[in-house]
N, C-alpha and C positions, 0 to 999 in steps of 0.2 A: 577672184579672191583678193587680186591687189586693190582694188575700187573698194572692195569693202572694208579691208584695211585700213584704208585711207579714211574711209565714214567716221571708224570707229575712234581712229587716233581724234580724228577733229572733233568729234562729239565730246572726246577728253577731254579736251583743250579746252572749250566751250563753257565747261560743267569745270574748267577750273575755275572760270574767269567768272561767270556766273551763281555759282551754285554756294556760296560759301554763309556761315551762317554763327551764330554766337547764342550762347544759352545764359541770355542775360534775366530771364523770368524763373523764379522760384513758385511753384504749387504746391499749397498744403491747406487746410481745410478746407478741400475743392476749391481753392479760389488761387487764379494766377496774380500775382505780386506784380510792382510796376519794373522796370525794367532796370535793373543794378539794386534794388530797394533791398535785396538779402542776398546780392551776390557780386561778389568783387567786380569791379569795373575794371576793364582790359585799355591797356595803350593802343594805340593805329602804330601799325608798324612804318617807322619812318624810312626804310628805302624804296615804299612803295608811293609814286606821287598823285596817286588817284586817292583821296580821302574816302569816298566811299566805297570801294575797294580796302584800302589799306585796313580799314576797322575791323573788317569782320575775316582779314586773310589769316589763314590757320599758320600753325607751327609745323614746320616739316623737319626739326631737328631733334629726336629723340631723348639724346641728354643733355636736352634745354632745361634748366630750371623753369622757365615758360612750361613746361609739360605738367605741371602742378595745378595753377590754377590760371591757365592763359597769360597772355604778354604783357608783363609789367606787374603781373599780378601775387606775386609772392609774397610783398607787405599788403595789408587793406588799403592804400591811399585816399581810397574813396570812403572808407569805414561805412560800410553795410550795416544795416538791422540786424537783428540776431533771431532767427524764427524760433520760436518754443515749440515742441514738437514731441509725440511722445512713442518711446518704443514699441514697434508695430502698426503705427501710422502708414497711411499713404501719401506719398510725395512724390515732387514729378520736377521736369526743368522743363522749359518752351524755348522755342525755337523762335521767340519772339523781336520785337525790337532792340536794335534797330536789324535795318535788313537793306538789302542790294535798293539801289533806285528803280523802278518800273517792275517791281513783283509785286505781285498781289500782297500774296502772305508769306511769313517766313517760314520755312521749313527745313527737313532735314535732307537737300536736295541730293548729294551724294548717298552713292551704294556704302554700306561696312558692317560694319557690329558696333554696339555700344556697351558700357557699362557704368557703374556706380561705385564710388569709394567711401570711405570716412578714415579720418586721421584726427584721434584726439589733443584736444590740445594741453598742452603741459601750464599754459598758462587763463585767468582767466575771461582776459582781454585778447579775443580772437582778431582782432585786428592787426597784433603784434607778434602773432604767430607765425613762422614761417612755410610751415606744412616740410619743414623737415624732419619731423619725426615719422613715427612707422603710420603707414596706413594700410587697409583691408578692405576687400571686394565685396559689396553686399550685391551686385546686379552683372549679370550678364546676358546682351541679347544677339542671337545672331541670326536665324529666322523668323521667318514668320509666325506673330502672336494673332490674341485677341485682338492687341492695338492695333495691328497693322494697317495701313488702308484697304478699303476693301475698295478695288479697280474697276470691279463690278458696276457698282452705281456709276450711275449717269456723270456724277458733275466730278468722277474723280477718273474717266476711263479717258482723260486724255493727258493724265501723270502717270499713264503707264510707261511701262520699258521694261522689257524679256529680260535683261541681264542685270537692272536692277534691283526688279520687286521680289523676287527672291527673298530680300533682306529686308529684315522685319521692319528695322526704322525705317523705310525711303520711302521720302516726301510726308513723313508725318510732322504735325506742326507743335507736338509733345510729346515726351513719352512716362508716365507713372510707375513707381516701382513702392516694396516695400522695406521700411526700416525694420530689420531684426528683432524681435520681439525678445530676445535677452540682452541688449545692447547694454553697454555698462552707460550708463547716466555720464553727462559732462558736457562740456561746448565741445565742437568738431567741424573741422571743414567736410562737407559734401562735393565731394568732386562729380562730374558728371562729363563723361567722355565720349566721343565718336570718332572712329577712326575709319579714313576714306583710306583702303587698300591700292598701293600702286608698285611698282616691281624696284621703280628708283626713289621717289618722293612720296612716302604716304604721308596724308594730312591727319592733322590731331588737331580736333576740335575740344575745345576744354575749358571750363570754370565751375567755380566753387563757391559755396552758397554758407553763409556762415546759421550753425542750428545749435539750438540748449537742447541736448536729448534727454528727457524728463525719463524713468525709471521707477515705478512703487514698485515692484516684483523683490522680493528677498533675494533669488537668486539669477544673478549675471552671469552672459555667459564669458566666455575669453575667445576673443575674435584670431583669428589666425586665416592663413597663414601671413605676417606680416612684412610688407615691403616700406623700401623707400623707394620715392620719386624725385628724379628719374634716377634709372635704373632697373624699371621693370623693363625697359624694347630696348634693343640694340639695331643700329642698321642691319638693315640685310635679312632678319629673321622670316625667315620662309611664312609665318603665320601672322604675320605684319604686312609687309611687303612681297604682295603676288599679283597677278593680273585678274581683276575681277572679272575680265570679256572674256577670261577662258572657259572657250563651250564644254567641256571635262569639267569644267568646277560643280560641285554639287552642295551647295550650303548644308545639307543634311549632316553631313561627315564632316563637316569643318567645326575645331575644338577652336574656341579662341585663347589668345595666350594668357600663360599662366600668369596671377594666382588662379587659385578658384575660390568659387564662391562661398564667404562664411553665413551661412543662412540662419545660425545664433543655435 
């Protein structure tokens, strides 16, 4: 039991140091975007001295203003494209460049759930926005989809792992969701989230893709229920912070935390 404890802590360790990853590719009319082209570009974090580490190291501080739209990312610095996009679309983020040195491809190497946001912006120059206004959940995933990989075929039965594939996103290299089909029309940030579950440090993977959401329909809905960021996780929250290797854990029965989702 103690030997296997040991596996598993190191395997943590491991999948910290390696496994990290940034959602710098926007997807919308089936086509992946180049990388920052419509989503704000993140700082390297400067206590870490390894550069290609430091880029793609997650947030582990819950009411980080980084928990918005990743580090450094709460003005546009980079001023990103603005994708036109229309309610009820499908759109996706990638797990794309850049990525660790010596992996193949990037993906979303950690076990957890993800989700999707929008936060409209009060102004019409989304680069000046802060994403401190209210924002609203249109995605939540925390099993296994259609997306998922399937472990079965051949060239992907050596990304398996029992305590990870459970959950829907792990090791996939995008994931699609849809834009609400009564969305009120206007510019918005799209947030797109993943959170690696741990009992002390969970990691928040995060950025934000700036979109004009186009609307002919007469009638909008009103998105709810509305939060700011941060301010949705607090340390410690049991549905944040637990042990994913716990053999008791059942993805089935795990609610991710609140809001919920506004589905229009």
């Amino acid at each position: 039991m103690k030997s296997s404890m040991l596996f598993i802590l190191g395997a943590t360790f491991l999948g910290h140091v390696n496994g990290h990853y940034t959602f710098g590719r926007f997807i919308f009319d089936s086509k992946w975007s180049k990388t920052w082209e419509y989503v704000r570009q993140i700082s390297p974090d400067k206590t870490i001295k390894d550069a290609d580490i430091a880029f793609v190291a997650p947030n582990t501080e819950p009411a980080s203003l980084d928990l918005r739209c990743g580090r450094n990312a709460s003005i546009a610095w980079s001023r990103p494209n603005t994708a036109t996009i229309k309610a009820g679309d499908t759109v996706g983020f990638a797990a794309g460049e850049p990525r660790l040195t010596g992996t193949d491809v990037a993906r979303i190497y950690h076990p957890g759930f993800a989700s999707a946001w929008l936060s409209k912006s009060p102004t019409d120059d989304l680069n000046l926005y802060t994403g401190d206004g209210d924002w609203f959940k249109i995605l939540s995933v925390t099993g296994r989809t259609e997306q998922s990989l399937d472990f079965s075929a051949p060239e992907n039965k050596k990304l398996y792992d029992q305590f990870k594939a459970i959950w829907g996103t792990f090791n996939v290299q995008s994931w699609n969701f849809t834009v609400p089909k009564t969305t009120p029309p206007g510019k918005y940030l799209l947030r797109f989230e993943h959170i690696f579950p741990n009992p002390q440090d969970s990691q928040f993977y995060v950025n934000c893709a700036h979109v004009d959401i186009v609307n002919t329909n007469s009638n909008f809905g009103t998105p709810a229920p509305l939060v700011k960021i941060p301010g949705i996780y607090t340390r410690g929250q049991k549905d944040v912070y637990f042990d994913h290797f716990d053999l008791n854990f059942n993805v089935t029965q795990f609610v991710a935390p609140k809001p919920v989702v506004w589905t229009g």
